[in-house]
N, CA, C and O atoms as a Tripos MOL2 file, in Angstrom:
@<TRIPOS>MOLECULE
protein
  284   283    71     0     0
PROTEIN
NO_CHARGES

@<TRIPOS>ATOM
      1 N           0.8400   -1.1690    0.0000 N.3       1 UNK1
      2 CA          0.0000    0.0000    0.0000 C.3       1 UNK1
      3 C           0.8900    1.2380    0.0000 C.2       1 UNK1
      4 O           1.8440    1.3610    0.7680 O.2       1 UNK1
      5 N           0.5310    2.1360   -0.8890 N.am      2 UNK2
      6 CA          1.3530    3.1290   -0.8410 C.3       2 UNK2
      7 C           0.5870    4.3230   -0.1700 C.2       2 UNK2
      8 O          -0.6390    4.3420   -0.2810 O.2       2 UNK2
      9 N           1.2220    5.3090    0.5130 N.am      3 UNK3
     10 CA          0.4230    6.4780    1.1270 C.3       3 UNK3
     11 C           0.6100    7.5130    0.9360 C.2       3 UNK3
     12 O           1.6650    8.0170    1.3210 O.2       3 UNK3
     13 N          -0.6020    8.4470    0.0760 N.am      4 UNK4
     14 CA         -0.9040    9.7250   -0.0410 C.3       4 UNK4
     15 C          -0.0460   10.7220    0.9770 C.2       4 UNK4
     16 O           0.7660   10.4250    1.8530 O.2       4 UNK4
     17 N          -0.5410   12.0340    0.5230 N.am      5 UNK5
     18 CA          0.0340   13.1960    1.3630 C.3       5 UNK5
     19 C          -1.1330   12.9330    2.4730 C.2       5 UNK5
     20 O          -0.7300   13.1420    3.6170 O.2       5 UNK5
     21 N          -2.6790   12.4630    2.3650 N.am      6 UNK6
     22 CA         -3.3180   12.8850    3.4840 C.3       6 UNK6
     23 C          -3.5480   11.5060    3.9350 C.2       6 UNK6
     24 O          -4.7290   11.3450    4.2440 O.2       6 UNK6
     25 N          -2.7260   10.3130    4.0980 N.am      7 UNK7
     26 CA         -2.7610    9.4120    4.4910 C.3       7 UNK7
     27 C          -1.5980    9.1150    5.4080 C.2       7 UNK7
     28 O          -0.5170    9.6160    5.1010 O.2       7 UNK7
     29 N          -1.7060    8.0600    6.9380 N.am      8 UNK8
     30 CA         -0.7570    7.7760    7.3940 C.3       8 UNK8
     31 C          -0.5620    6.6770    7.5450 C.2       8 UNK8
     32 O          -1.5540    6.0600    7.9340 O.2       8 UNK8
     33 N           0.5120    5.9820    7.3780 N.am      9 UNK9
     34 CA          1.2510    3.6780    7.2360 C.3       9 UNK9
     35 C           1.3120    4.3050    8.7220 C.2       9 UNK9
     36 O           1.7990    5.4050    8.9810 O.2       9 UNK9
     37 N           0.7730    3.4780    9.5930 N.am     10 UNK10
     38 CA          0.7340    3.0700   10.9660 C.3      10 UNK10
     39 C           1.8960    1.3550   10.8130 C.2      10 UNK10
     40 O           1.6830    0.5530    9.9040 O.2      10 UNK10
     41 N           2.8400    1.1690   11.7020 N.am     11 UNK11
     42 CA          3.1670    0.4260   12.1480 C.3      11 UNK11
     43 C           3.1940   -0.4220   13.5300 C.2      11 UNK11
     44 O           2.1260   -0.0870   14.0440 O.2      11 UNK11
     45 N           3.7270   -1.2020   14.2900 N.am     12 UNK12
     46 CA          3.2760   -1.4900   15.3300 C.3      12 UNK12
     47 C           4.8630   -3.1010   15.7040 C.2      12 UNK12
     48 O           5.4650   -3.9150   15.0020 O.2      12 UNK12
     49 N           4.8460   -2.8540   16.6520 N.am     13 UNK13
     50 CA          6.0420   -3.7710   16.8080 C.3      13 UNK13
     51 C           5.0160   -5.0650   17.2060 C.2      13 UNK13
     52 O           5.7440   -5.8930   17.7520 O.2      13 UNK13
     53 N           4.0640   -5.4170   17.1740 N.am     14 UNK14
     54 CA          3.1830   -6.1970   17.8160 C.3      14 UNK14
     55 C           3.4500   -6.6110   19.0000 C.2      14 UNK14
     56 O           3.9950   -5.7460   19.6860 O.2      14 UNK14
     57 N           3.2410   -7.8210   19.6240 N.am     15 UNK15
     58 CA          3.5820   -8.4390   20.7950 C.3      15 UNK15
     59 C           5.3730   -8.7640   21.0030 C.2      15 UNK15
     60 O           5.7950   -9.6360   21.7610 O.2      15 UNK15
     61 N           6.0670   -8.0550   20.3400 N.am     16 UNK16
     62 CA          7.3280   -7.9280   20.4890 C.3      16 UNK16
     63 C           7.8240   -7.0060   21.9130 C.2      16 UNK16
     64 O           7.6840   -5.7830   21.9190 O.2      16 UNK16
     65 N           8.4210   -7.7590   23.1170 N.am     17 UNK17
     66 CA          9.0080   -7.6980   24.1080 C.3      17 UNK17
     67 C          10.0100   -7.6740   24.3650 C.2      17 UNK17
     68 O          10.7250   -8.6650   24.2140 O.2      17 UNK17
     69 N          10.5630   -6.2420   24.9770 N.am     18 UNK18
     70 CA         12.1040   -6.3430   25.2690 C.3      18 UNK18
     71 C          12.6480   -7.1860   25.4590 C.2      18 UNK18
     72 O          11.8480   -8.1190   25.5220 O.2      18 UNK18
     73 N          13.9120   -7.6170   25.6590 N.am     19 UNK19
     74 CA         14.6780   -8.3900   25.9730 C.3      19 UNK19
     75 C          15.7150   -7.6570   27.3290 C.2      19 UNK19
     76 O          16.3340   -6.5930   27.3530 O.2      19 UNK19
     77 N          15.5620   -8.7570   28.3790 N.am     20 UNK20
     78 CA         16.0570   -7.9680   29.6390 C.3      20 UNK20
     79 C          17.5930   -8.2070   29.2080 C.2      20 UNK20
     80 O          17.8350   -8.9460   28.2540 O.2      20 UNK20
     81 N          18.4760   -7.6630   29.8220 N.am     21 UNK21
     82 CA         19.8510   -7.5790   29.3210 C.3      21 UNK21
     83 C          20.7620   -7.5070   30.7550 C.2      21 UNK21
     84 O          20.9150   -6.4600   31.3840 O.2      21 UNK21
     85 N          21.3480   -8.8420   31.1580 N.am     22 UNK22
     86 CA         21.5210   -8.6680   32.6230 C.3      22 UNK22
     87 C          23.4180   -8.5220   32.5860 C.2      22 UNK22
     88 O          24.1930   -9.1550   31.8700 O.2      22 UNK22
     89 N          23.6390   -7.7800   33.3140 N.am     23 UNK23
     90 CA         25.4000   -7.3610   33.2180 C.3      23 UNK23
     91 C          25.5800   -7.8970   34.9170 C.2      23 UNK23
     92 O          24.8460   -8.1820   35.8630 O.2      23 UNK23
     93 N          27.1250   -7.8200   34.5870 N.am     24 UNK24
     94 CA         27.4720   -8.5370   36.4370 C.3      24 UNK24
     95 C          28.0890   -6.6850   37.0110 C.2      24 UNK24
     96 O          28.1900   -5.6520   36.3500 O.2      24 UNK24
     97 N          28.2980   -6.8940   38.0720 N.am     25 UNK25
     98 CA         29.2940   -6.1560   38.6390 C.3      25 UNK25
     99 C          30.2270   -5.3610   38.2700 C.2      25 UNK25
    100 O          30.4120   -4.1770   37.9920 O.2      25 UNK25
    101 N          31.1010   -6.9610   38.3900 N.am     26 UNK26
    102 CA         32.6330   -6.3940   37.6890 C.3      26 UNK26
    103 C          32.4540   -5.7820   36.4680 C.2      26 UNK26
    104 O          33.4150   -5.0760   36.1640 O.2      26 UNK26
    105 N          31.6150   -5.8050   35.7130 N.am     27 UNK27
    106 CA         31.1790   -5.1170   34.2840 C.3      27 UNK27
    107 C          30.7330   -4.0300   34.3550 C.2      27 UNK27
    108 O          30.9390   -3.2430   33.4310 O.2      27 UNK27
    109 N          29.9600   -3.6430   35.5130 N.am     28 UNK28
    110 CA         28.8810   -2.3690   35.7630 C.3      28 UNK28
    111 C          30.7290   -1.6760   36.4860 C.2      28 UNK28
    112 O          31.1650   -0.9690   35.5770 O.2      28 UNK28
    113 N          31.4530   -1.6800   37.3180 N.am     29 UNK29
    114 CA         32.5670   -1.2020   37.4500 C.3      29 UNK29
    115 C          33.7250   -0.9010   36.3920 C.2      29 UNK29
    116 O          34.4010    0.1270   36.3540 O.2      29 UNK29
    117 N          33.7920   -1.6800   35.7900 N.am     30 UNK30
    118 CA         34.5800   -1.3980   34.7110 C.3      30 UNK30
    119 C          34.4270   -1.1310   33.5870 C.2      30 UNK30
    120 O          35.4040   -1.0700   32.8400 O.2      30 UNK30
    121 N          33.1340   -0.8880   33.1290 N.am     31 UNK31
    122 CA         32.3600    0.0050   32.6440 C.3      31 UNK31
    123 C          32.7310    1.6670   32.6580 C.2      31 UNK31
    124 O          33.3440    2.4540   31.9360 O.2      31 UNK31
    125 N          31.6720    1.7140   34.4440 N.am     32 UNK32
    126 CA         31.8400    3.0830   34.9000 C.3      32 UNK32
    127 C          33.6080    3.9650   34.9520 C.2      32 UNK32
    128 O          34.0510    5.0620   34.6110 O.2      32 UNK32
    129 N          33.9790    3.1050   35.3850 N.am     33 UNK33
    130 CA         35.8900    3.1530   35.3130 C.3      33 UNK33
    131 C          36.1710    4.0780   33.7820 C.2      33 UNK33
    132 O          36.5950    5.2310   33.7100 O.2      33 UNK33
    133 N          35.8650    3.3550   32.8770 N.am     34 UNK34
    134 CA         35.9620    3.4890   31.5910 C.3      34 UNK34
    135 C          35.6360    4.8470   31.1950 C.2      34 UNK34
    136 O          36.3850    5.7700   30.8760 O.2      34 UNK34
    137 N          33.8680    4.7650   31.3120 N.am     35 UNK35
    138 CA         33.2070    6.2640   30.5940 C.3      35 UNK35
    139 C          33.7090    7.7700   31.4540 C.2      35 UNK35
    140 O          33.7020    8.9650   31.1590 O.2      35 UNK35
    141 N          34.1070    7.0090   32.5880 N.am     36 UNK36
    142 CA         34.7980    8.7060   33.3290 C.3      36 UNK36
    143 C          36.1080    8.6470   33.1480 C.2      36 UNK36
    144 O          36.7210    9.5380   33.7360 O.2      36 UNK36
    145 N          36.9260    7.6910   32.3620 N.am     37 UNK37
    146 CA         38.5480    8.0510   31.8300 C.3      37 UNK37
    147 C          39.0740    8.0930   32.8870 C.2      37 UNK37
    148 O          39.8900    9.0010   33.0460 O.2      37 UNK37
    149 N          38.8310    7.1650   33.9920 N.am     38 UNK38
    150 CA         39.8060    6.2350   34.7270 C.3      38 UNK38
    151 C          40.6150    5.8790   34.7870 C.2      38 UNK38
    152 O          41.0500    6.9280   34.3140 O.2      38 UNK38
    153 N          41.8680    5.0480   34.9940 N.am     39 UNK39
    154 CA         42.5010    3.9980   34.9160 C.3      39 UNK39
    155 C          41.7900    2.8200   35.0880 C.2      39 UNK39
    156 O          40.8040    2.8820   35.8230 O.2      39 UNK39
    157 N          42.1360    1.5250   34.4570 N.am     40 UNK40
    158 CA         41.3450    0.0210   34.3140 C.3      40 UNK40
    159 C          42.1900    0.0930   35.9320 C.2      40 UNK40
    160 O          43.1840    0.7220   36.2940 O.2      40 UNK40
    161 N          41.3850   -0.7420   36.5620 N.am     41 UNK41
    162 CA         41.6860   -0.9570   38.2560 C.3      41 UNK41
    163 C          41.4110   -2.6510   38.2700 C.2      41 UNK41
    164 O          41.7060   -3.2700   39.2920 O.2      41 UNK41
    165 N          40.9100   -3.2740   37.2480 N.am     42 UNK42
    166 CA         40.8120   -4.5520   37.5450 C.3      42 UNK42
    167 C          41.4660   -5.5340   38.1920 C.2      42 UNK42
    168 O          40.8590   -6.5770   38.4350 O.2      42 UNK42
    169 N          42.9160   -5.3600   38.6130 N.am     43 UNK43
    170 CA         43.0050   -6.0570   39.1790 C.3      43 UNK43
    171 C          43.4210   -5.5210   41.2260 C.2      43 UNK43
    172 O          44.0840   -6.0930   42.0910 O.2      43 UNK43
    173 N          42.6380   -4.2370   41.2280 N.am     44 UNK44
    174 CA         42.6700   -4.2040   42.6240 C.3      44 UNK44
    175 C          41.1520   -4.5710   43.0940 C.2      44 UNK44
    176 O          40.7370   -4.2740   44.2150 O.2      44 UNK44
    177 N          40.3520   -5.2630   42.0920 N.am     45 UNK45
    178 CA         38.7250   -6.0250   42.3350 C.3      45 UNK45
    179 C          38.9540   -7.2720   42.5760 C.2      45 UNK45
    180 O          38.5510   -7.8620   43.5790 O.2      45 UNK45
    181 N          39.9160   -7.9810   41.2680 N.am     46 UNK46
    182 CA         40.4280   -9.5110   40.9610 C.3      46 UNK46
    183 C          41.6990   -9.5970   40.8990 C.2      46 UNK46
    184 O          42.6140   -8.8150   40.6410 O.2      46 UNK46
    185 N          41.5870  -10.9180   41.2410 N.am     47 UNK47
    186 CA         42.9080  -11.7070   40.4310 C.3      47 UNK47
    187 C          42.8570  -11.7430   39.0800 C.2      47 UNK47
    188 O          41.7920  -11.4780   38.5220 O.2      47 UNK47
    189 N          43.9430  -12.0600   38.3810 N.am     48 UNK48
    190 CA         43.8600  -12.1430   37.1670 C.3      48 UNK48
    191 C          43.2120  -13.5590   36.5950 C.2      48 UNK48
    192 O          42.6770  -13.6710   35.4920 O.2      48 UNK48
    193 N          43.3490  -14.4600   37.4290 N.am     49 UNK49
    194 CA         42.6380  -15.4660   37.2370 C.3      49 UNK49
    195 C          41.1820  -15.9480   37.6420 C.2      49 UNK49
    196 O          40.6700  -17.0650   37.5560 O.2      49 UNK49
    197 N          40.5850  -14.5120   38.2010 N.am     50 UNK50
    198 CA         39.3650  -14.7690   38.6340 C.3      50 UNK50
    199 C          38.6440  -14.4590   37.0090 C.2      50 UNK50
    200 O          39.1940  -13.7130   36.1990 O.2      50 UNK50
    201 N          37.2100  -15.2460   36.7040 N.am     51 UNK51
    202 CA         36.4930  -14.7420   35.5720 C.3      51 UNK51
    203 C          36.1730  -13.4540   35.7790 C.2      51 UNK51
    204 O          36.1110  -12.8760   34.6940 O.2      51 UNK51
    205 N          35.9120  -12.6550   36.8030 N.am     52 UNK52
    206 CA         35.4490  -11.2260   36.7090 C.3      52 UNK52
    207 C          36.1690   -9.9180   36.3280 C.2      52 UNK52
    208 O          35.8730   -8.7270   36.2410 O.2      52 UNK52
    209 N          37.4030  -10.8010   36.1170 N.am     53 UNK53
    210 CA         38.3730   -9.6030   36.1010 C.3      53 UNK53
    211 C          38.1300   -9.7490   34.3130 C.2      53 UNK53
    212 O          38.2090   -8.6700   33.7260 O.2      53 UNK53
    213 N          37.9250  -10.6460   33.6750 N.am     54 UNK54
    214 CA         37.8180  -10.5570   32.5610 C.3      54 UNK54
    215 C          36.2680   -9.6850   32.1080 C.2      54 UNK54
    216 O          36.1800   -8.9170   31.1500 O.2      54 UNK54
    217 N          35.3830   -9.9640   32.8540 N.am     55 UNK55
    218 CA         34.1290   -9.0180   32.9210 C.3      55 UNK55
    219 C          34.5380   -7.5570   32.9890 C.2      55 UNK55
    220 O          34.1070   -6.7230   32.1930 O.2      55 UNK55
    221 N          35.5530   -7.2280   34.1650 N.am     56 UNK56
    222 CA         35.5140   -6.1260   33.9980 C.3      56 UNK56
    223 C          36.4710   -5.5020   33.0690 C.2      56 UNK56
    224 O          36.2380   -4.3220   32.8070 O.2      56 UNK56
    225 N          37.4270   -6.0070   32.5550 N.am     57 UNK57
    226 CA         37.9690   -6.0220   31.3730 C.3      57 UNK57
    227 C          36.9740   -5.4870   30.1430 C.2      57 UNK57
    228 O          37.2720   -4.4840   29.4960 O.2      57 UNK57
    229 N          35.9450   -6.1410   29.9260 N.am     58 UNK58
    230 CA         34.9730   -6.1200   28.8000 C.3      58 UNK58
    231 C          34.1630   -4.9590   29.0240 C.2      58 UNK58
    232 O          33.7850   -4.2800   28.0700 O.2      58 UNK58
    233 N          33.8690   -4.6800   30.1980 N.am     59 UNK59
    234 CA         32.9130   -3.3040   30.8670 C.3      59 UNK59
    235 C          33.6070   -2.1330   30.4720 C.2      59 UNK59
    236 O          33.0820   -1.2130   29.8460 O.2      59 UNK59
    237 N          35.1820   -2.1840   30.9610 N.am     60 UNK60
    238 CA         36.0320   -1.1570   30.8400 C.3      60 UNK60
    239 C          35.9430   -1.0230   29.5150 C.2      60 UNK60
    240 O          35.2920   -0.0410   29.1570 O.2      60 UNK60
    241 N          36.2750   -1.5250   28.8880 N.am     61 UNK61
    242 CA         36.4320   -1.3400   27.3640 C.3      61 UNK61
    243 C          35.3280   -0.7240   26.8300 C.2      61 UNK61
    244 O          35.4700    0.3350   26.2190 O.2      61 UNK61
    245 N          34.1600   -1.2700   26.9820 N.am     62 UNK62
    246 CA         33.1890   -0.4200   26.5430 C.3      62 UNK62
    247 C          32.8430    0.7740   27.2710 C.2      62 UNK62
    248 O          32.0900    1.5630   26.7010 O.2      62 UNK62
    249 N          33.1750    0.9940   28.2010 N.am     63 UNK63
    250 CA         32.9680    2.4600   28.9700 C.3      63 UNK63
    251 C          34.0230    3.3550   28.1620 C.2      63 UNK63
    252 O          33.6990    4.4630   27.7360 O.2      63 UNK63
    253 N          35.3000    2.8180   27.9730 N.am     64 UNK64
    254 CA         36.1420    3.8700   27.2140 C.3      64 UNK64
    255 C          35.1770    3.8260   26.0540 C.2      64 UNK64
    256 O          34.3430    4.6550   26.4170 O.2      64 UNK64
    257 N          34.7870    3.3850   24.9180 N.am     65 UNK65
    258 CA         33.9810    4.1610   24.1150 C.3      65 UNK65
    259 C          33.1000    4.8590   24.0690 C.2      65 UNK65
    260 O          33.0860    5.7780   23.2510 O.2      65 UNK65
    261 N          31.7690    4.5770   25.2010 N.am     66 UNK66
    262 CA         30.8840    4.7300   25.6500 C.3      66 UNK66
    263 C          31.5540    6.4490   25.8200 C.2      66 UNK66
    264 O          31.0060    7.2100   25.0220 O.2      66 UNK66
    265 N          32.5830    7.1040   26.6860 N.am     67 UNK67
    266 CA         32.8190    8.1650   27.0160 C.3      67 UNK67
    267 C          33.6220    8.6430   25.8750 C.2      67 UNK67
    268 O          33.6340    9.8360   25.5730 O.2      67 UNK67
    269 N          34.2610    7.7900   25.2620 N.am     68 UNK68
    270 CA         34.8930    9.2450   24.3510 C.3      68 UNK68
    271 C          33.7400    9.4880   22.4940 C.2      68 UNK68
    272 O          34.0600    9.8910   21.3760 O.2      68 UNK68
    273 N          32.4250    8.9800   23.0950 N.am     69 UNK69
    274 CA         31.7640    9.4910   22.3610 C.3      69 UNK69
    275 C          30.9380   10.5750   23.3290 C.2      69 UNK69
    276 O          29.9030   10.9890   22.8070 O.2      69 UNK69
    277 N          31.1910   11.0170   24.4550 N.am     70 UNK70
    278 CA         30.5870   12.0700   24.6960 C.3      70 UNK70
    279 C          31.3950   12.8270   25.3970 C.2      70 UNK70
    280 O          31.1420   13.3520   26.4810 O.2      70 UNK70
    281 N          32.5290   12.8980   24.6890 N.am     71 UNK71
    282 CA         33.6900   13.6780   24.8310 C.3      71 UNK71
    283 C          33.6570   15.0720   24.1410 C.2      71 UNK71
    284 O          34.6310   15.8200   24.2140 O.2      71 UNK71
@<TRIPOS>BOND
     1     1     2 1
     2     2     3 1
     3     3     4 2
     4     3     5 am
     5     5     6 1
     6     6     7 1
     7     7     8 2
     8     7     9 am
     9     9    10 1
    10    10    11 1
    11    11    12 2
    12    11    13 am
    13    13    14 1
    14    14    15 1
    15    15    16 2
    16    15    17 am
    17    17    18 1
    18    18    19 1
    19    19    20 2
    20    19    21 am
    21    21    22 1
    22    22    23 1
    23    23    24 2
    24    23    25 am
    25    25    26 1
    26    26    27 1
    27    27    28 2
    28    27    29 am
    29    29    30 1
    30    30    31 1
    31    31    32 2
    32    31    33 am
    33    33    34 1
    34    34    35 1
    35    35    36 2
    36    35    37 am
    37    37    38 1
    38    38    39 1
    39    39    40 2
    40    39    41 am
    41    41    42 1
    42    42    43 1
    43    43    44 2
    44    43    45 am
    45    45    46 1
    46    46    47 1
    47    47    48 2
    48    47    49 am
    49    49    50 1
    50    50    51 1
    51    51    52 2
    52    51    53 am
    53    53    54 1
    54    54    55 1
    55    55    56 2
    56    55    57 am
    57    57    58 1
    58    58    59 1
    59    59    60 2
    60    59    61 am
    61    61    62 1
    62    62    63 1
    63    63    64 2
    64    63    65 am
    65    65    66 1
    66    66    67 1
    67    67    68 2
    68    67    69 am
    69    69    70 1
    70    70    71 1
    71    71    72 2
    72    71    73 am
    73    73    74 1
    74    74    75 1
    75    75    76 2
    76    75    77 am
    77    77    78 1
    78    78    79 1
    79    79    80 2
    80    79    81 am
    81    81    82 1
    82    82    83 1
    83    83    84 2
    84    83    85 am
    85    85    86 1
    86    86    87 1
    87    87    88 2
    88    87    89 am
    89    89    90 1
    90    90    91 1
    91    91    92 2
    92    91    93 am
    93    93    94 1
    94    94    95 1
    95    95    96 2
    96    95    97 am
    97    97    98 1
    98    98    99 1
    99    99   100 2
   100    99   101 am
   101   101   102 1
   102   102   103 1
   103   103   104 2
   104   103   105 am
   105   105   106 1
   106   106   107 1
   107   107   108 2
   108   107   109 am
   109   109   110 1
   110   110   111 1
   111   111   112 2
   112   111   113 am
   113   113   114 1
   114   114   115 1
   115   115   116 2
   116   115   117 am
   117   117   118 1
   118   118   119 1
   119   119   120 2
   120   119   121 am
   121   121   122 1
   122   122   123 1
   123   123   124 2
   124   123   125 am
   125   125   126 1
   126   126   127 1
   127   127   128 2
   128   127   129 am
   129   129   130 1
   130   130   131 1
   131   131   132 2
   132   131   133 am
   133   133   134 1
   134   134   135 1
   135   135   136 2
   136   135   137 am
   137   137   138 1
   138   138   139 1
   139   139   140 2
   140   139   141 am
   141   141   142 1
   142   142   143 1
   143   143   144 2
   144   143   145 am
   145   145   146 1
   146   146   147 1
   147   147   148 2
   148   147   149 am
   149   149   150 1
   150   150   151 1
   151   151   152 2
   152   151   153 am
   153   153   154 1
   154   154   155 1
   155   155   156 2
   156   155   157 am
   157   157   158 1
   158   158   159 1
   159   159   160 2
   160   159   161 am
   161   161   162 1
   162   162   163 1
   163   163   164 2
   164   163   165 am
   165   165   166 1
   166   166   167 1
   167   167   168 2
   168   167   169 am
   169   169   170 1
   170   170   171 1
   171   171   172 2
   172   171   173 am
   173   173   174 1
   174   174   175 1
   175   175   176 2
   176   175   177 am
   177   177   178 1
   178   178   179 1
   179   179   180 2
   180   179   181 am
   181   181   182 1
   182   182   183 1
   183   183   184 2
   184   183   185 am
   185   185   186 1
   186   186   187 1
   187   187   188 2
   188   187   189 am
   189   189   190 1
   190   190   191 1
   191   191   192 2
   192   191   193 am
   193   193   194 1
   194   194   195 1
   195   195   196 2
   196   195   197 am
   197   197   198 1
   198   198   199 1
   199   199   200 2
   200   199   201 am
   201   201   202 1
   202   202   203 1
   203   203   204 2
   204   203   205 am
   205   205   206 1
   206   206   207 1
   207   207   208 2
   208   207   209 am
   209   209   210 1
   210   210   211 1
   211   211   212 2
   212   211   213 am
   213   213   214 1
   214   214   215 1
   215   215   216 2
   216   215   217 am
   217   217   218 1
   218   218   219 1
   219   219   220 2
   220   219   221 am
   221   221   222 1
   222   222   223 1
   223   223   224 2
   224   223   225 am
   225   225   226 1
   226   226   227 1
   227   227   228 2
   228   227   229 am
   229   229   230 1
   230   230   231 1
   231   231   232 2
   232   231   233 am
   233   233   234 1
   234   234   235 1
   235   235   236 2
   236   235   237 am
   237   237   238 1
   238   238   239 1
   239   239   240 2
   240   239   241 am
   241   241   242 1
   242   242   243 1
   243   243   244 2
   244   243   245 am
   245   245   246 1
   246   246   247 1
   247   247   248 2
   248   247   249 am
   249   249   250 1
   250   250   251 1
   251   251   252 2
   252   251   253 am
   253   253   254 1
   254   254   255 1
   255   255   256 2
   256   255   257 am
   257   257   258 1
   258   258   259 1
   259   259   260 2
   260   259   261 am
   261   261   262 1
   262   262   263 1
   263   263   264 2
   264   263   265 am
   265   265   266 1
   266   266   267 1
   267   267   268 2
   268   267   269 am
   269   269   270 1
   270   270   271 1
   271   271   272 2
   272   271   273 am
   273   273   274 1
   274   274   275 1
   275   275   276 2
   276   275   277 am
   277   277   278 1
   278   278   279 1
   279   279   280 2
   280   279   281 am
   281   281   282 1
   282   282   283 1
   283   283   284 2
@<TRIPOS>SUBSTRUCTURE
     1 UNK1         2 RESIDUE 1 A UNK
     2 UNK2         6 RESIDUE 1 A UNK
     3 UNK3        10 RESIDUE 1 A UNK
     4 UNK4        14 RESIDUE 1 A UNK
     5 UNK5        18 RESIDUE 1 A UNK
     6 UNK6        22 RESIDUE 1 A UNK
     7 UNK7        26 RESIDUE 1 A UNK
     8 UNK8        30 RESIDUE 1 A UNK
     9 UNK9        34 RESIDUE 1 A UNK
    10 UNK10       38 RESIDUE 1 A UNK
    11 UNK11       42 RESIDUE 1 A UNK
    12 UNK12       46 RESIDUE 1 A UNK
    13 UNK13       50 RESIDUE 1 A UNK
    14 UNK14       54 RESIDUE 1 A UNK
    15 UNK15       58 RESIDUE 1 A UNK
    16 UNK16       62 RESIDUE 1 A UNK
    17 UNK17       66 RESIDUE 1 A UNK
    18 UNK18       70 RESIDUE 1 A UNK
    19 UNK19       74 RESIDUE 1 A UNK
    20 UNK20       78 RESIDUE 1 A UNK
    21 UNK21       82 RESIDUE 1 A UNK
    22 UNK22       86 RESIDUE 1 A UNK
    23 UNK23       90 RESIDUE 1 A UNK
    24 UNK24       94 RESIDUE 1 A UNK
    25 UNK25       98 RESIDUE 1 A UNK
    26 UNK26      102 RESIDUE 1 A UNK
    27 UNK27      106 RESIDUE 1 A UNK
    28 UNK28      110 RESIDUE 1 A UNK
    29 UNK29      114 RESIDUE 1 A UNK
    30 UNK30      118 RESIDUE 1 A UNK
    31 UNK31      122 RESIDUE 1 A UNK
    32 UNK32      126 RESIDUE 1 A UNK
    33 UNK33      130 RESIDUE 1 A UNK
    34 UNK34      134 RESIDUE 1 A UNK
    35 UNK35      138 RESIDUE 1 A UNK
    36 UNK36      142 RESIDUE 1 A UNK
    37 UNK37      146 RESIDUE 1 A UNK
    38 UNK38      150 RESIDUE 1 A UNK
    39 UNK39      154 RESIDUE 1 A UNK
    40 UNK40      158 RESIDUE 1 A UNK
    41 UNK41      162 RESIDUE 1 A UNK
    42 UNK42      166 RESIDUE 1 A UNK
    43 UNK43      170 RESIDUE 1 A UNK
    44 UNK44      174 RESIDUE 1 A UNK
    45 UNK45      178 RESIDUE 1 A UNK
    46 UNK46      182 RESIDUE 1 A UNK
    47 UNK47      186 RESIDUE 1 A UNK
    48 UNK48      190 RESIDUE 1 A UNK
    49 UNK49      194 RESIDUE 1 A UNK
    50 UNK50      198 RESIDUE 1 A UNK
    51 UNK51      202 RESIDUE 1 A UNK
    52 UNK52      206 RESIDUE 1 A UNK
    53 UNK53      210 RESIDUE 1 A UNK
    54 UNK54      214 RESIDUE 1 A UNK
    55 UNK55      218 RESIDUE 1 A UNK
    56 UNK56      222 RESIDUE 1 A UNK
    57 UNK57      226 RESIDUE 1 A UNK
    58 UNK58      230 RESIDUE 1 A UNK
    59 UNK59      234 RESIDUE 1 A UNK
    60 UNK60      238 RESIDUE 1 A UNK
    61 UNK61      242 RESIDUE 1 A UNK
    62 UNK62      246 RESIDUE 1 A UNK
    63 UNK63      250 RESIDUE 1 A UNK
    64 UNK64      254 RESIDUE 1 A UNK
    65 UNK65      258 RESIDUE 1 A UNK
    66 UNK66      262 RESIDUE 1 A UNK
    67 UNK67      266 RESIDUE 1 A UNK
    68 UNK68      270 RESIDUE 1 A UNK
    69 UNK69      274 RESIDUE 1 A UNK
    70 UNK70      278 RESIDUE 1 A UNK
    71 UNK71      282 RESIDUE 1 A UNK
């Protein structure tokens, strides 16, 4: 269907439901670390051999982009 100047295409996401999106900790920290141009501190949270330090590894990283796009 195509639509006129005095016509409006209504769309609708239907019964389409967010998707919850669950982050840990060490991620929500090294994250925040990140977007305020921090230093990475991960390992005064973890060991290097703990999995979280790799979480916050991944947080950090995206917080540095996260902030130097609103740089």
């Amino acid at each position: 269907m195509l639509a006129t100047a005095t016509e409006t295409v209504k769309t609708t996401a239907g019964n389409a439901a967010p998707s919850p999106i669950f982050i840990t900790l060490a991620y929500a920290w090294g994250f925040e670390d990140g977007a305020q141009g921090e230093r990475a501190r991960g390992w005064a949270y973890f060991t290097f051999t703990d999995p979280r330090y790799a979480e916050y590894t991944a947080g950090y990283a995206a917080g540095c982009e996260k902030g130097n796009r609103n740089r």
